[in-house]
N, C-alpha and C positions, 0 to 999 in steps of 0.2 A: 212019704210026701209031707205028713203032717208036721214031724222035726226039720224039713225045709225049708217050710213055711214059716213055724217057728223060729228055726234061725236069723229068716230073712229078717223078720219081724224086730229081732231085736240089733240087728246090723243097724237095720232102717231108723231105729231107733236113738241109738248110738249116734249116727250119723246123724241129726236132729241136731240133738245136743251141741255138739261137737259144733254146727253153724251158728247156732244162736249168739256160741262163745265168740264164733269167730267175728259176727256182727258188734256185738259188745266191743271188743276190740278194734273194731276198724271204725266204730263210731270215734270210741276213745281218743284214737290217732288222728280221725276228723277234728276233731273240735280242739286238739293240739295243733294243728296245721292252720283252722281258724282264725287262732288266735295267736300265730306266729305273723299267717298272712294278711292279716285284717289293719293290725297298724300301719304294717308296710305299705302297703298301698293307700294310706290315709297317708302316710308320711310322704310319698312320692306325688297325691293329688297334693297337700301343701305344695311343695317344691316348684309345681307347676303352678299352683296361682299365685305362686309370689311372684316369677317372672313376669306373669300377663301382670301383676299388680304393677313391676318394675316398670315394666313397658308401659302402662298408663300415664305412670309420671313423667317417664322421657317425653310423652306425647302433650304431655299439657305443659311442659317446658320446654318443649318447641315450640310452641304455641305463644307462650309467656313470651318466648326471644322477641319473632315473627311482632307480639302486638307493643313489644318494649321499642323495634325497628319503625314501626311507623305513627309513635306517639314520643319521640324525642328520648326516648330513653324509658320514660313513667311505663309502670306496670299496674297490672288493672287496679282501680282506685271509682268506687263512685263520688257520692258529695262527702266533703269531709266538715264536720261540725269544729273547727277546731277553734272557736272562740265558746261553746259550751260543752261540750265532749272530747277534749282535744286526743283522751287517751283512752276511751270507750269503745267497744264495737258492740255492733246488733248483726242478727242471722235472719235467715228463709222472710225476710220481709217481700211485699210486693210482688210475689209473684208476677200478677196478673197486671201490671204498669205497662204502660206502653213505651214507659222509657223511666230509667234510672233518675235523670239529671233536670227534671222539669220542674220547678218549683213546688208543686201541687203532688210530683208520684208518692204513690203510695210505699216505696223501697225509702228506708230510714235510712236517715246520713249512718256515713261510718259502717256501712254494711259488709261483710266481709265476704260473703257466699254472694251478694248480687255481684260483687267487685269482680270474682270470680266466672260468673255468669255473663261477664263480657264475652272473655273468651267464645263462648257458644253464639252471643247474639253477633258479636263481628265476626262470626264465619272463620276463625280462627283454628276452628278446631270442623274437621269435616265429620259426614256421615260413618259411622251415628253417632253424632256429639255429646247425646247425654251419657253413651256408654260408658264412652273412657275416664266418667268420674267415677265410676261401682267398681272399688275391690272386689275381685272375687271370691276372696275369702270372709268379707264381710257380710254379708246376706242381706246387700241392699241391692235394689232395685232402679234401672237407667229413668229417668224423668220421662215420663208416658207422651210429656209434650202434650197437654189438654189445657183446655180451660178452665174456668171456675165451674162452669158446669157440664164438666166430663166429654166436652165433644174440640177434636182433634182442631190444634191451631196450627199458626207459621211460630218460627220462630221469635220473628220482629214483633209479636204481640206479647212476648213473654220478657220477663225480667230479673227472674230469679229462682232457683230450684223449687220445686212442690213444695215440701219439706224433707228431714234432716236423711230421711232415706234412701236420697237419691243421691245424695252426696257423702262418699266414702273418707272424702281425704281433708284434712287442715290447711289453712294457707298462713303464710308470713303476715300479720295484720300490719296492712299498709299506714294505719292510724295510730299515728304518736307524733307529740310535739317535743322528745326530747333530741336531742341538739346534734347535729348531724345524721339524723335516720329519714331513710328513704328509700324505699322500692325502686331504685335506676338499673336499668341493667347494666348500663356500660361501668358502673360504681360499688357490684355486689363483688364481695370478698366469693373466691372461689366455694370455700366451705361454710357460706353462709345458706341455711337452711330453707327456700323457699314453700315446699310442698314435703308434706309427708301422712300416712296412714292417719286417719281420724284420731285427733287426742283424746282421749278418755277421761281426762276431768280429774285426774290423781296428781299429786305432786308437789301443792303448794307449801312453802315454809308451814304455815298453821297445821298442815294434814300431818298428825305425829306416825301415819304409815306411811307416808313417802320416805321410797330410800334415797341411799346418802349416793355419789359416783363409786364409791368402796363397796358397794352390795353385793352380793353374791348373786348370780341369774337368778334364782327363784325367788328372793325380794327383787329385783328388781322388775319382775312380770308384775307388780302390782301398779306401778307408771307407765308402761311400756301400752299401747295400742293395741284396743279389740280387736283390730280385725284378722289376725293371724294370732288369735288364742295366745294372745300378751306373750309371744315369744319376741316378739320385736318389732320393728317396723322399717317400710321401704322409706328412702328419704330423697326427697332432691335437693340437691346445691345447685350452690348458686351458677357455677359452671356448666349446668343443666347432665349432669350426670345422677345417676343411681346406686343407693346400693341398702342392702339391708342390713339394720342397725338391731344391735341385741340390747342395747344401753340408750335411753332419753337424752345422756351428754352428750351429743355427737353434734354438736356445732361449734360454733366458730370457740376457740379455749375454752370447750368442755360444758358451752353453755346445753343447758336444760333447754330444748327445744318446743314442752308443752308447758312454761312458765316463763314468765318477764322475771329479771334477774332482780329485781325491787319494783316494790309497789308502789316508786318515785321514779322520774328520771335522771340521771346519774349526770352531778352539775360537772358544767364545762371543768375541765383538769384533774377530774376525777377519775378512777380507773377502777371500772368494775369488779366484785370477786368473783373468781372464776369457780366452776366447778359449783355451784349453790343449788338447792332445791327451787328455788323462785318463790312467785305469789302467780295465781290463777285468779282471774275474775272477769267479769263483765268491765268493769270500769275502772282496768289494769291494762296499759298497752307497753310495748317497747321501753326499754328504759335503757339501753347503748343504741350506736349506729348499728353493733352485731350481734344484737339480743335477736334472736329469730323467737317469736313467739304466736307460735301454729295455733291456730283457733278456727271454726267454733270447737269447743269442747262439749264431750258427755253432761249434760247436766247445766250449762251456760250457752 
């Protein structure tokens, strides 16, 4: 009885061992499988907030058509300073205005985000209005819609995004005095670039990292828009279609669409070069009639 027990003991023993391996092992094979499936499914949540990203734009140019149809063609535009700023813009001014166009609001001429913010205040765009500015891929946040002091308003009291968090995406800046440009809808070149993913503030001529149209994808993620991890970005044309772009040249003859093609406007009978890095700035606007030049920028 006692060599039986003995036996048993070391069968039972054996058999120990024998699991522990086999945990080791199936651990192993876990954290291979981990890390087969963990991308994957990070690759497929991208895939899916691009669309919702796409479909945000489709929705805010429908929107763009709709307020182009019952303002003569013009697209959102507040005061424009164009005898001292003709080719400047300003951002998140005025918030808390009770109107854009009043002499006295607190929303600064040439504003690009309050321009934008029509949309929401003329009912343009329905419930919930501030959503469909937040990429989903960007980790920003719909405009809470409050006041200066955190307690819930209407919309007609408001003027302008919070600030830059609420707003995911670039607009065409409607502000330039160079010589046939203008936000009309019934006069936008199909593939002119109205809306697209938040610029990032890379790109200008001066920046010796901006790449060239010849880049290779991985220089060119350094131009390309946060909010889908500079792999590219959603765009709308001017035709009010979408689509996602892997390259900043995707407008109208290869223009740079997070840069003005000069940091002049381009005189009558002249013909821009195409395919160029641009110039970024605050107090750098449009310089063709199809220079699309998406602003605010990271950092401007």
């Amino acid at each position: 009885m006692k060599r039986d027990c003995a036996a048993m003991h070391r069968l039972l023993s054996r058999s120990h061992a024998f699991t522990l391996l086999e945990l080791m092992v199936a651990l192993g094979i876990l954290v291979i499988l981990v890390g087969i499936i963990v991308p994957k499914v990070s690759r497929l949540r991208e895939v899916e907030q691009r669309v919702c990203c796409r479909d945000n734009l489709r929705r805010i140019g429908l929107a763009l058509s709709a307020y182009g149809e019952e303002n003569r063609g013009e697209l959102p535009r507040v005061i424009y300073d164009q005898a001292h700023a003709p080719r400047s813009f300003t951002a998140f001014t005025g918030a808390d205005a009770l109107s854009p166009f009043t002499k006295d609001s607190a929303v600064a001429a040439n504003d690009v985000t309050a321009s934008l913010w029509l949309l929401i205040r003329g009912g343009y765009i329905k419930e919930p209005v501030s959503a469909v500015f937040i990429c989903p891929s960007s980790g920003g946040t719909p405009d809470p819609m409050l006041d200066a002091h955190g307690s819930p308003t209407a919309i007609r009291w408001r003027s302008n995004f919070r600030s830059p968090n609420h707003l995911s995406y670039s607009y065409a800046s409607p502000f330039s005095d160079a010589q046939g440009y203008g936000l009309k809808s019934d006069f936008l070149e199909p593939k002119f670039v109205l809306l697209a993913d938040r610029n990032p503030g890379k790109g200008p001529s001066q920046d010796v990292t901006a790449p060239t149209p010849e880049a290779p994808p991985m220089t060119m993620r350094i131009a390309n828009s946060r909010n889908h991890g500079q792999a590219g970005q959603n765009v709308l044309y001017g035709d009010i279609h979408a689509d996602f772009c892997e390259t900043v040249y995707c407008g109208v003859d290869g223009d740079n669409i997070y840069t003005a093609q000069t940091d002049q406007p381009v005189m009558t009978g002249q013909a821009p070069t195409a395919n160029v890095r641009g110039f970024l700035g605050r107090n750098i606007g449009p310089a063709w009639p199809t220079d699309s030049y998406l602003v605010p920028a990271e950092g401007y």
